[in-house]
N, C-alpha and C positions, 0 to 999 in steps of 0.2 A: 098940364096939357098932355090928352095921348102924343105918344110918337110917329109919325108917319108912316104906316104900313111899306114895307119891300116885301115883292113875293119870293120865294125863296129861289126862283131861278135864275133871278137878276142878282141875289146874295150870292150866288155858287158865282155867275160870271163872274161879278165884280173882285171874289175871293181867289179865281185862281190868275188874272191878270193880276191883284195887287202883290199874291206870293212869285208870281213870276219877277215880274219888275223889282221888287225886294231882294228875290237870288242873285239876278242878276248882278246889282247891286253889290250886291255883298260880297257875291264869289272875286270882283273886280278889286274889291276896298281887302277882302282876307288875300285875295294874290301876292298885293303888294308888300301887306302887312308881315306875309310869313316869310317873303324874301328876307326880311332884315332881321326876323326870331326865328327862323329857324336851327341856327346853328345852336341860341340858350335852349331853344326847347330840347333840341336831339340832345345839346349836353345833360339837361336836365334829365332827361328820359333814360339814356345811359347810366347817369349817375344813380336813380334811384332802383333799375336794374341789378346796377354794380355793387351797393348797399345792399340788396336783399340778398344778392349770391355771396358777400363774404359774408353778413350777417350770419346766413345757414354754414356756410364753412365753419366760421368760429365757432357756434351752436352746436356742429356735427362734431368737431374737434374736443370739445369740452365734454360732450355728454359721451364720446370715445372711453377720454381718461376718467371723468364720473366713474364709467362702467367698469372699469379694471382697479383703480382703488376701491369702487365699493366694495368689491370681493374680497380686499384684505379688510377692509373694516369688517364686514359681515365675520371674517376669520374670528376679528379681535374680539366681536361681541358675541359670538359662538363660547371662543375660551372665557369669559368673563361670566358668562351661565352656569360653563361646565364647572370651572372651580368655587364658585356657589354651590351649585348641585354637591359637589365636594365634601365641604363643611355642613352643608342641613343632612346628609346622607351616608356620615360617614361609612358605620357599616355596610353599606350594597358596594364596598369598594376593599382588594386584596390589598394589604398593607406591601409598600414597595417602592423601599428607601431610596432616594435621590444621594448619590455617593459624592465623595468629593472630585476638582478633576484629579484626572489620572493623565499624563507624559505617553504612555501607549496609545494612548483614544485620541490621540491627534489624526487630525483627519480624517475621524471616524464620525458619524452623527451620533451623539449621546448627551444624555443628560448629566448635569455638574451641579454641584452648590457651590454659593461662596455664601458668608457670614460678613455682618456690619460690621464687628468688632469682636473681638478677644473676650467680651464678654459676654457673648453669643456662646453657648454650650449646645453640646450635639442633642443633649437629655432634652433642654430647654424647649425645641423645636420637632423632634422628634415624630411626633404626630404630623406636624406639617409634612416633613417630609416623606411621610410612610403615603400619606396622601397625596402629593405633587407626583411623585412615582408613578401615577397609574396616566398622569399626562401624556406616556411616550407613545402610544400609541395614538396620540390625536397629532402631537406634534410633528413627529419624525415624518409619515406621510405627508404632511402640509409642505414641509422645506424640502423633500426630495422630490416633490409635483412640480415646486416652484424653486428649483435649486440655482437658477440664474438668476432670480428676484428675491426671493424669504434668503436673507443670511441668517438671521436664527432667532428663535423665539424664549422671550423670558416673562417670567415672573418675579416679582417683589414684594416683602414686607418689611416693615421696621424692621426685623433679626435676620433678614434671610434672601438669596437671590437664588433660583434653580433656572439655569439655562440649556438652549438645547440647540448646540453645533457643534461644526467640527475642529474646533481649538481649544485645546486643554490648556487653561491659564494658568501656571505655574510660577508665574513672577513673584505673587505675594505670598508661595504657599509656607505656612509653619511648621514648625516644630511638627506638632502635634498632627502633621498631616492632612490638615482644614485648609481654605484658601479663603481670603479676605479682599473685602472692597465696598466702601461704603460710598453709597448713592443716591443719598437721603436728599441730597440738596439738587440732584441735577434737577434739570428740566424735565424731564421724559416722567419721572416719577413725582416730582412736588407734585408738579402744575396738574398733572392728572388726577392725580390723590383729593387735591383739594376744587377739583373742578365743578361749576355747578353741574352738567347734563351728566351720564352715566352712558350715554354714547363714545363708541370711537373716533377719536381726534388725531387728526397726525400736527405732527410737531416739523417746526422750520427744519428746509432742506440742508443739508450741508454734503462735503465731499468725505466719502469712505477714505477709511486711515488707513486701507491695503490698496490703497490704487483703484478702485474698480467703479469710480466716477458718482455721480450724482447718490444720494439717498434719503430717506425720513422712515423716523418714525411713527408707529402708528398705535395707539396706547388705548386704554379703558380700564376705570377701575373695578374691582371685583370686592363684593361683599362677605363678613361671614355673620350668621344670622343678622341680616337686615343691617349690618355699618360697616363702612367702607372701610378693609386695612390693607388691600394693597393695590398694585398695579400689572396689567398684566399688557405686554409689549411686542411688536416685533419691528424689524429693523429690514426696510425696503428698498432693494433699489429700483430708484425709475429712469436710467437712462434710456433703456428699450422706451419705454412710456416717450419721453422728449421726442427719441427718434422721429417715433412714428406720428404725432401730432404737430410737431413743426414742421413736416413735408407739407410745405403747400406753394402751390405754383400757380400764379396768376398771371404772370408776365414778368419782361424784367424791373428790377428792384423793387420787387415784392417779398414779404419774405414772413415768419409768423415766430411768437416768443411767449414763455410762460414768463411768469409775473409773482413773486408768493407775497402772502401777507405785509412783507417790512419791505415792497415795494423794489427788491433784488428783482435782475433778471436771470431765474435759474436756468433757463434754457435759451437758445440761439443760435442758428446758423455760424452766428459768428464767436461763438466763444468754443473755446478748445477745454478737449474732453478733461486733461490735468490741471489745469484752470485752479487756482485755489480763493480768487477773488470775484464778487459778483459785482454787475455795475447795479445801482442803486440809479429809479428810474427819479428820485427826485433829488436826491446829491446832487446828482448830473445833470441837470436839468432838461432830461428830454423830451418831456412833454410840457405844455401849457399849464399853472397850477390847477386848473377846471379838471383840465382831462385827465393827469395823474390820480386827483384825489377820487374821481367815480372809478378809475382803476384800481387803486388801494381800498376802495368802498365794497368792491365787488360787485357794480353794477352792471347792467348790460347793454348794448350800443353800439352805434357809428360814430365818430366824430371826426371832424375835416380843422387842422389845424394850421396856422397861419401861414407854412411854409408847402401848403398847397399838395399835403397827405392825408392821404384816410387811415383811420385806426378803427378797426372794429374789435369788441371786446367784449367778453361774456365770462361768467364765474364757472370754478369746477369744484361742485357742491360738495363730494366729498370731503375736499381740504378747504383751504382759503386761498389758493393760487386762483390768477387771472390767466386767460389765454388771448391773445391779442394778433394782431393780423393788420399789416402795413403793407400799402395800396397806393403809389403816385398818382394825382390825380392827371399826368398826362397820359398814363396808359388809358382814362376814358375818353380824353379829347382828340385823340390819336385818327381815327375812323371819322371825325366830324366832316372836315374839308371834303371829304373823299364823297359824301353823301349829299353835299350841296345843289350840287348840277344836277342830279340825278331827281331831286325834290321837284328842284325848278320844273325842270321839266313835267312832271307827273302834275302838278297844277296848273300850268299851264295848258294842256291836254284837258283837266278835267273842266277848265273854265269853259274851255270851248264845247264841249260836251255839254256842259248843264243850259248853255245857252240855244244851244238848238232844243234841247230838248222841253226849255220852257215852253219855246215858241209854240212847237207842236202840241202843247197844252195849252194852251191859248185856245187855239182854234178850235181842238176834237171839244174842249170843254166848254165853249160856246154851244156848241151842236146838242151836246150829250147831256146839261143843263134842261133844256127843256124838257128832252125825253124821260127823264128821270121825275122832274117833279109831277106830270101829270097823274100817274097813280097815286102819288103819296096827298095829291088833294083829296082822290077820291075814298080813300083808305082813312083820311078825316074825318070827311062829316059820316062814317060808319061808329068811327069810335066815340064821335058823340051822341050818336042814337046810343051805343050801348052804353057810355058814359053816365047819361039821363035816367038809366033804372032800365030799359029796354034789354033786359039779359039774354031775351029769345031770339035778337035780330041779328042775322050773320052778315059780317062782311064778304061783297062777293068781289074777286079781284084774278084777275086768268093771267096776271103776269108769272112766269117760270123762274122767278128768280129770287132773292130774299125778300123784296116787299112781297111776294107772293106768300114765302114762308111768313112774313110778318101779320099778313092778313090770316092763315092758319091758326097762327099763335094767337092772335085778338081772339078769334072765334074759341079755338079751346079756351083762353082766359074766362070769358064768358061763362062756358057752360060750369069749367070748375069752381069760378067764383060765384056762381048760384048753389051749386054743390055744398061749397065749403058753409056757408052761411047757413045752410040747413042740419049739417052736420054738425055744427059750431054750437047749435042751440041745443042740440040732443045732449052731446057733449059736457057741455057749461053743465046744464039739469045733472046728467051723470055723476060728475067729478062734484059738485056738490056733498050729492047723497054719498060717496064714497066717505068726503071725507068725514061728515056728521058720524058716519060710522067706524072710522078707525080712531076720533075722539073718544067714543062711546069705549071703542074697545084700551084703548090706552089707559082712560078711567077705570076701566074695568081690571086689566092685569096688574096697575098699581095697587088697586084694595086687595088683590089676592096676596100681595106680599107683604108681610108685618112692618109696618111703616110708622107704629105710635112708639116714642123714647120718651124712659126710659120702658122697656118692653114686660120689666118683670121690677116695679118699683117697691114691693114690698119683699125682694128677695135680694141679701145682704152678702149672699156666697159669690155673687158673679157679677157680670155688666157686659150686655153685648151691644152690641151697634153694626148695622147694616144701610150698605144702600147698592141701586141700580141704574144707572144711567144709560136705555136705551138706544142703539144708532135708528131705528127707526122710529114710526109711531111704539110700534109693541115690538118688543123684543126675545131672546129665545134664551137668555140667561134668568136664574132664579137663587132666591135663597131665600131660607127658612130655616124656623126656632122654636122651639116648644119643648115645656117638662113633660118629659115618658110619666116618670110619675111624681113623688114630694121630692126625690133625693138624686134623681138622673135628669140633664136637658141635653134635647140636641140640638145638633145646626147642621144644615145643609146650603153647599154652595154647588151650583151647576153651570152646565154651558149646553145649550142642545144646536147640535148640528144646522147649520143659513142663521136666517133671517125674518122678519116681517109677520106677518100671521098663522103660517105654516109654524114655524118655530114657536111662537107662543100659541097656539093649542099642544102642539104635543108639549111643551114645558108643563102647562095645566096640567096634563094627565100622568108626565112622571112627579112633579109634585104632589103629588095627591095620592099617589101610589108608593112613594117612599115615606109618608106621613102618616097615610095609614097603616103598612107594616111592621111600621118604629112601634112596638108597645114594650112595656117593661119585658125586662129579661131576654128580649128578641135578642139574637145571635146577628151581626151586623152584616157577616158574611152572608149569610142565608135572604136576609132582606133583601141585600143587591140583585141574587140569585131569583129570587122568586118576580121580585120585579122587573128586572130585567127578561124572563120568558113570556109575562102578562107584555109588553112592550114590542116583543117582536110577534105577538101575536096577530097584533092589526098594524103593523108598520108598512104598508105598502108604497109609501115617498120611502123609505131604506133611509130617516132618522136616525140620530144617535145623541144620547147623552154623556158628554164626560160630570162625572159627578166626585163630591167629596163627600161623608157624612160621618160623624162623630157625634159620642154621648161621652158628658162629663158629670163621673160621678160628684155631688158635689162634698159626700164623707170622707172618701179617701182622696181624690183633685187625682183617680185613676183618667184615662182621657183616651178610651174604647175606640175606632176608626175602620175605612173601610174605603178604598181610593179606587174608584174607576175610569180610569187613565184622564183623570184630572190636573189640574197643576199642584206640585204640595206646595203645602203649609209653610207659615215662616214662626218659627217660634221665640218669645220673649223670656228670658229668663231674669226672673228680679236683681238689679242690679248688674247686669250686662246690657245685651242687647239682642236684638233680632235675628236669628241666623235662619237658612231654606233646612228644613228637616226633611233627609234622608229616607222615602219612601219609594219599595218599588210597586208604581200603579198597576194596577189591573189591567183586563178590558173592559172598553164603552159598554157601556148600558144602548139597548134593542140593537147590539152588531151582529151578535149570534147567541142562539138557543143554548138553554142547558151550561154555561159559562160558572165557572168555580170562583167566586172572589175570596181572595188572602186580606184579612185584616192583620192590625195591630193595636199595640196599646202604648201610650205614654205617661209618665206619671207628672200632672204638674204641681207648682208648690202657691199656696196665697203670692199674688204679687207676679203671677209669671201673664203672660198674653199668650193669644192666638193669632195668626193675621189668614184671612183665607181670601183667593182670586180668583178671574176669570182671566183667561188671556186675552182679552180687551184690553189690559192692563198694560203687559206687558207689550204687546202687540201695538200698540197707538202709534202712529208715524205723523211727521211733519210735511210740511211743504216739497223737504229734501229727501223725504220718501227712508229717511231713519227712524229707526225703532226704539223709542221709551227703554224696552230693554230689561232684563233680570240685574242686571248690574245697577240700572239706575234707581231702581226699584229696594234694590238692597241698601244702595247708598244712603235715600230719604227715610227707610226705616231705622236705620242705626241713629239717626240725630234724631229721631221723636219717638224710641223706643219707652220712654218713659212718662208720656204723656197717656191720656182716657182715650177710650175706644172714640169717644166723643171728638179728641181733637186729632186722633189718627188717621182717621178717616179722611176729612175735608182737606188736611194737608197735602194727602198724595194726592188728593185730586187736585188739588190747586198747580201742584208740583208737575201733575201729566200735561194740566191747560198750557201750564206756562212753555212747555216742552213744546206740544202739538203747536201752540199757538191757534190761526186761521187754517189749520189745513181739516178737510172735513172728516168726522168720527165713524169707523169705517164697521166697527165692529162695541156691542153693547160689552159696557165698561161695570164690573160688578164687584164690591167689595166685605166681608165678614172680619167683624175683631171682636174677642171674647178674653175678657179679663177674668181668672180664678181669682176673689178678693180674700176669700177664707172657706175656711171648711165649715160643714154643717153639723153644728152639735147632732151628737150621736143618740 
């Protein structure tokens, strides 16, 4: 059964007496209610204030001390490069021996060797240390920049230690004028040596053995051709560091504390600078087992523990130290009392306000109901004239005010949705015929590229394989293959300048122009040249082609070229693999008149490949807006360098999809690989 009709001005009355009487209501039932919650809610509301300001404290404090250890790590993987670069380079470096110490150079910054043992020989090493020698120049700056923090920097190998500060170690020196000290087994060198990353790690804190308070080390291993033989170190102190990140002041018995890995507290208000004991945060049981082990985890957080304190805590990523920040939770409820009365009252106030002011809605919205619905009838039965198909009949309405403007809008609705509908059909017809025709044309640029494999089935010297994968209907990438004559074939890979139709006409006419210029004995350079001035002759879009073309003889497997600032080549050598060969391109084809192009030649042997591109290729991006990549590129050809043109092909492409995934192909994707299988009887 229908519902009984309300006209809408009895809906309005009935609507704002029911929201009336509802506030009223309510404001009277929340008065009372907030009497009794508002002291949880303000604590609560504080609390979660109070949470977010140390959370950022601890966060500010930690990414502080991040930022000043990273700078000695960055140190350590600095030197870890350089004495690599070291060993692959020796010559571009003056031989400049690391001596032993010397008794005068106390207190001097210099560099010192000591030896693992006796059966370390100066001959033995020799070479190391002509090459360590040229270190002082990196290091001595470093520790005299940071001479109140770098106490000095070393290196290690199985035979050998070259250090560099101011203590000449003389306790173990021999005979023979050497100094000894084997270090095989500490920590600082094992545990680095054999670590999996090749990053800088610092090692548990401990107290300097001259008084001078807190420090660590901070270590990374160094390669010589490609395996790891030693370590290279230095030795930090971070009292300054504590200082300056445990200053925190929140109120009283607040206070803030570093935390390292084995769960010590290295730093604190409350421990003294000569201190040679840490308290251990779980021996001791200072925390709840929960909240210790996310602090020994290196997690990050608030947590409020049984005896009615907050701990906030956050990691300092360059090490595995914790920063932590203790917070009684009466300094939040301190200001509660004090804000009670003050509430009361402001509700109080506002109840008696909202209740006049219903009232006054009551009334005017009685009055202002009527006056209001009478246009919006008549502004109805308009919109069902037009509703009905009637597009031409205007609603007439003289109110100034938005039913006015709404009666506007109906009327232009009208005219534009008669508009649209006739437009719509034009349109439709249009987009049709468009697209029949960029079918036609798609059909058509694909016959123009050699698309039958194998392409040359009764010719035993080669095997090529091409394809193209358009971003639009038609695209402005191309390639092409044909014998010059019985004993020369070439190939050509391109890219022409956009997109869409424009790009594939002028592709059409530089293929057909470097296809026809290619005849035996043609000069590759000359080709480019001459095609390239036919090209800028009617280029008025200011087109351009990057092209590649090469002819491979197939008697000698010579491999003739000619690069106009294309992408190069990746060449196959039988039994290796794929590497980017080393060409410097030209210029584009139609950029400018009269252009010189530099060829070259390569000799390949049976068994060797070609791979040629477009940067569609490499250029493909994902969802995350990264790029496919020359690197990635190179990757997948090394694991299917030994495979047919046949299955090289479809792999990298399989390889791009899986890359890009769903994000959409922004530029045409074009691939050539040409296999020499033998030469051609002579």
């Amino acid at each position: 059964m229908k519902p009984k009709r309300s006209s809408i001005k009895i809906q309005i009355r009935r609507l704002i007496i029911f929201t009336a009487a509802v506030a009223l209501i309510l404001t009277s039932v929340s008065g009372m209610v907030s009497m009794f919650n508002i002291r949880e809610e303000s604590a609560r509301s504080l609390t979660g204030q109070l949470k977010e300001t140390v959370d950022g404290i601890v966060d500010g404090k930690a990414s502080l001390a991040d930022s000043r250890l990273g700078l000695y790590a960055d140190y350590i993987t600095t030197m870890s490069e350089v004495i690599s670069d070291l060993y692959s380079n020796p010559g571009g470096y003056e031989p400049k021996e690391v001596l032993p110490p010397d008794a005068s150079m106390e207190n001097i910054l210099s560099m010192q060797r000591y030896f693992t043992s006796t059966d370390v020989k100066r001959e033995d090493v020799l070479d190391d240390l002509c090459l360590f020698g040229n270190l002082d120049r990196i290091w001595e700056p470093i520790i005299e920049n940071h001479e109140n923090i770098i106490l000095n920097i070393y290196l290690a190998t199985d035979k050998l230690m070259v250090c560099c500060d101011k203590n000449a170690n003389l306790a173990e020196l021999a005979p023979d004028g050497e100094s000894y000290y084997d270090y095989r087994d500490m920590e600082w060198y094992k545990n680095t040596l054999a670590a999996e990353s090749d990053k800088a790690s610092f090692l548990k804190t401990y107290r300097d053995s001259y008084g001078r308070g807190l420090m660590t080390s901070c270590s990374a291993p160094f390669c010589k051709n490609g395996e790891r033989i030693g370590v290279v170190s230095m030795d930090v102190l971070i009292s300054d560091l504590n200082s300056s990140i445990i200053d925190v002041s929140l109120g009283a018995g607040s206070y803030a504390f570093l935390v390292d890995k084995d769960g010590d507290i290295i730093a604190s208000p409350y421990m003294k600078r000569d201190s040679d004991t840490f308290v251990n945060i779980v021996k001791a049981n200072l925390f709840e087992p929960e909240l210790a082990q996310k602090i020994l985890d290196g997690e990050r957080g608030v947590e409020k523990t049984d005896d009615r304190i907050y701990y906030a805590f956050a990691p300092i990523e360059s090490t595995s130290w914790e920063m932590v920040i203790s917070i009684p939770e009466s300094l939040i409820l301190e200001p509660i009392n004090q804000m009670n009365d003050q509430i009361m009252v402001t509700i109080i106030l506002f109840g008696v306000i909202f209740a006049v002011v219903c009232t006054v809605v009551i009334i005017l919205g009685t009055r202002l109901s009527r006056r209001f619905t009478e246009p919006i009838v008549a502004l109805e039965k308009d919109v069902e004239i037009i509703a009905a198909g009637n597009l031409q009949h205007k609603a007439i309405l003289r109110e100034n005010n938005e039913l006015g403007d709404l009666a506007h809008c109906v009327n232009s609705m009208a005219v534009s949705l008669d508009n649209y509908i006739n437009d719509l059909t034009r349109i439709t017809a249009e987009k049709e015929r468009i697209g029949a025709e960029l079918d036609v044309a798609t059909h058509i640029q694909s016959s123009m590229l050699p698309c039958i494999f194998p392409a040359f089935p009764d010719r035993t010297e080669f095997d090529v394989y091409a394809s193209m994968t358009p971003a639009k209907e038609v695209g402005g990438d191309f390639y092409d293959f044909f014998m010059v004559d019985d004993s020369h074939v070439a190939f050509v890979v391109a890219d022409v300048s956009g997109k869409g139709i424009p790009a594939a006409l002028f592709m059409v006419i530089g293929k057909t122009l470097i296809k026809d210029h290619t005849v035996p004995d043609a000069n590759l350079e000359t080709v480019f040249k001459e095609v390239n001035n036919i090209l800028c002759e009617s280029n008025s879009e200011n087109m351009f082609i990057t092209a590649f073309e090469g002819v491979l003889s197939l008697k000698t497997g010579e491999l003739r070229f000619v690069n106009a600032g294309h992408e190069n080549p990746f060449v196959y050598r039988k039994g290796g693999s794929f590497e980017k060969y080393p060409i410097q391109a030209c210029f584009v084809l139609a950029g400018m008149e009269d252009m010189n192009y530099k060829g070259g030649s390569i000799m390949l042997e049976p068994g060797d490949k070609l791979f040629l591109y477009t940067d569609g290729v490499t250029e493909a991006n994902n969802a995350d807006n990264e790029l496919y990549g020359t690197e990635r590129l190179t990757d997948i050809l090394r694991t299917i360098g030994d495979k047919t043109p046949y299955e090289i092909l479809p792999a990298i492409k399989a390889d791009i999809d899986a890359f890009v995934k769903d994000a959409p192909q922004f530029d045409d994707i074009t691939m050539l690989c040409l296999e020499f299988k033998e030469k051609m009887q002579q």
